[in-house]
Structures are given as structure tokens and as C-alpha cells.
N, C-alpha and C positions, 0 to 999 in steps of 0.2 A: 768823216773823222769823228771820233769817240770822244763826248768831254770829256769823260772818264771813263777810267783803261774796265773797271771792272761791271762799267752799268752799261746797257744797249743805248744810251741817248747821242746824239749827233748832233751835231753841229748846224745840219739844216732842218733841225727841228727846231731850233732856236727861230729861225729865218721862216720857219711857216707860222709859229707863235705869234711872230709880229703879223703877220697877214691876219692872223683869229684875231688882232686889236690886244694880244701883250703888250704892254709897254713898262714895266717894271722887273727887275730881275726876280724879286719876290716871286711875283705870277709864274715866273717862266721856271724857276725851280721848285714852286709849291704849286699850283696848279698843273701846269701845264706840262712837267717831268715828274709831279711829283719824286725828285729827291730829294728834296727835306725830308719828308718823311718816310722815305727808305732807308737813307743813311747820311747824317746830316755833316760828318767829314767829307764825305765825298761830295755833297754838293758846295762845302765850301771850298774844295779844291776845284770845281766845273765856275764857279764864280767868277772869277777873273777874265776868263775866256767868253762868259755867257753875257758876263759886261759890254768883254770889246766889240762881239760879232751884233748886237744889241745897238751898241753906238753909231759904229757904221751905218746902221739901218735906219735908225732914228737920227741919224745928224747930233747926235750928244756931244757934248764940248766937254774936255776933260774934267771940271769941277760938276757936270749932271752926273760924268762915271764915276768920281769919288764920294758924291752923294749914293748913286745906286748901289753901288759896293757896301759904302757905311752900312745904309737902310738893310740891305740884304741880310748882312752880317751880325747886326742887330736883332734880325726877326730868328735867324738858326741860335744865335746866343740866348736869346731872352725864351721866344715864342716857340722853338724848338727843344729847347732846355739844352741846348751844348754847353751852354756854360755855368749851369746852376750847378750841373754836378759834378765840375774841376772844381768849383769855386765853393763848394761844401767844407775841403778841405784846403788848409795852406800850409804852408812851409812852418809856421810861426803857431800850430795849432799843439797844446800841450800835452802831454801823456801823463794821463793821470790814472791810475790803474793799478788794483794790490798787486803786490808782490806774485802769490799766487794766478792772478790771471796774466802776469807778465810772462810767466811761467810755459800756461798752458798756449799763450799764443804765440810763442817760440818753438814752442814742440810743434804748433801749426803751422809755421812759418818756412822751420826747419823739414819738415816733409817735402816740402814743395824744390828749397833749396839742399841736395841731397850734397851737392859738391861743399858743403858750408862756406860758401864765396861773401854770404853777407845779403846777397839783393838776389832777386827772382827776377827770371825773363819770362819769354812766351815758350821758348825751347822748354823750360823748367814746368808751368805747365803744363805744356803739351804731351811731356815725358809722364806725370802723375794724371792726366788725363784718360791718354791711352793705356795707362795701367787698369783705369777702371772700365776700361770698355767707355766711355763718350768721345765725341766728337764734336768738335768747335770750329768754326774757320777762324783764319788767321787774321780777317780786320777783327772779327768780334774780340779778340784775345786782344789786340792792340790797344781798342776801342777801353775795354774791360782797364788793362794793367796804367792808361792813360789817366785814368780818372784817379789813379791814387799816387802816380807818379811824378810827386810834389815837383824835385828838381827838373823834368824832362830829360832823365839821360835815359830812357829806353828802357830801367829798371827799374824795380821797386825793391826799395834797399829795407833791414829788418825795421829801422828807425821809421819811417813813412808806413809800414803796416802796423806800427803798436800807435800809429797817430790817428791811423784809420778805427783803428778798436777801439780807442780809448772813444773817438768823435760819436761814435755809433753806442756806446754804454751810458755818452752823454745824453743823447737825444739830436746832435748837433747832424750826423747825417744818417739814414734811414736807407734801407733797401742795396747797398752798397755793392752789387755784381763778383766783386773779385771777395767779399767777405762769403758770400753766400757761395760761391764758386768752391773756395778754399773750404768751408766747413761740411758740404758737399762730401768732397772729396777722402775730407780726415774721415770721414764716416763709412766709408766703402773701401776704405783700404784695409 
């Protein structure tokens, strides 16, 4: 059985880990599956599962698996960077930015979203993507549109991308996948 539907690791790989002397969930998704460092949603979704089949084996008592979990969660947040780069930007981050560049990044914005709904999907992407000829798969898009997707509804509305311009003119976040993505794009259209 598949912790994760899209990565080859099992279930009784977990269960051979502990026989190599695993005894951390850490180990078992950073060393020993290495998926942290292939895709660090995905092993926080094989977590829960790599927890329980872990406990069973080790005899863990439900406050060792809420500790393992924590610790795990912990090291993909901090020591993986899953969370430095949600947490670059917030809900609460201002928009400071001329007039004129408000301008041009609506005209950038507005590319992406051709139906003028307001917010960009992955569909939305995907459609100005395969206009340029590239290809992306669909976690790295989710992955991408996640990190600036202040509220978590799925989209990134015009307001959450002039937050993300503004954070990035600041100095506040750096290297930003969907800014680089999108200006990418305006460029080869």
C-alpha cells in the first residue's frame, strides 16, 4: 500500500526502516524515503500514516505519536522551509506601490485571468502556459499558486497578487515561483 498515491514508497518500507534501527518519523521520511526532500506536501500527508504503522511497531503510546508528529512537522516547516514561504506573506501584508506599477501588475494579473473573474486558478495558468509551449505538472502549480494564496480558497484573487508585488519591491519576500512564473510568461506572449 502507497503512503502516497503519487510517490512509489509503501507501507512496508516503513516496517523494514524500523528493522535498519528507524525510530523517528523524521528519519523514516528524511533519510530513509527521502520525501522531504522530494516533495515536502506529500510527506506531510504520508505522516500521519508513517506515524501510526511506526507506533504499532515501536509500542508508542499516543502522547510518543503526538510528539512524533509535532517533531516531524516541525523539521518539514522549519528545516524543509514549508513554512517560511507561506509565512513570507500574510493576509495583513500592505500594498504599497505607485500607481503606475499598480497598473502594470494588473495588466499582468489580467493575462493570466482572461475571463476577468478577479482570482487566477491553476486551469488559468495552465491555459497561458500551454500557450507558450511549457509545461508544468499539477502539484508543482498547486504547490506554486499555495504560497500566495493568503485565504486558502484554491485561488489567488487580484488583491493577494498586488500583496505579493508589493512584499517582493519591499525586500520582504525574494525569489517568489508564481511572480517569476507570471513575468515569464507576460514576456513570451
Amino acid at each position: 500500500v502507497r503512503l502516497v498515491s503519487e510517490f512509489p514508497y509503501i507501507e512496508a518500507e516503513v516496517k523494514y526502516g524500523i528493522k535498519e534501527y528507524a525510530c523517528t518519523a523524521v528519519d523514516m521520511i528524511s533519510r530513509r524515503t527521502r520525501l522531504a526532500f522530494l516533495n515536502v506536501q506529500a510527506a506531510e500527508e504520508a505522516l500521519p500514516r508513517i506515524v501510526e504503522l511506526m507506533g504499532r511497531e515501536l509500542n508508542w503510546n499516543d502522547s510518543k505519536k503526538e510528539e512524533e508528529l509535532e517533531t516531524a512537522r516541525k523539521f518539514l516547516y522549519y528545516e524543509m522551509g514549508y513554512k517560511s514561504r507561506s509565512e513570507q506573506l500574510t493576509d495583513r501584508s500592505e500594498i504599497s506601490l505607485l500607481p503606475s506599477d499598480i497598473d502594470r501588475y494588473k495588466k499582468r494579473f489580467h493575462k493570466f485571468d482572461a475571463d476577468q473573474k478577479g482570482f487566477i486558478t491553476i486551469v488559468d495558468v495552465q491555459r497561458v502556459l500551454e500557450s507558450i509551449n511549457v509545461q508544468m505538472d499539477e502539484n508543482t502549480l498547486h504547490e506554486i499558486l499555495n504560497e500566495v494564496d493568503l485565504n486558502k480558497n484554491g485561488q489567488v484573487e487580484l488583491n493577494e497578487f498586488l500583496q505579493l508585488m508589493s512584499a517582493i519591491q519591499k525586500g520582504r519576500v525574494s525569489g517568489s515561483r508564481l511572480a517569476i512564473l507570471m513575468k515569464t510568461a507576460e514576456e513570451n506572449l
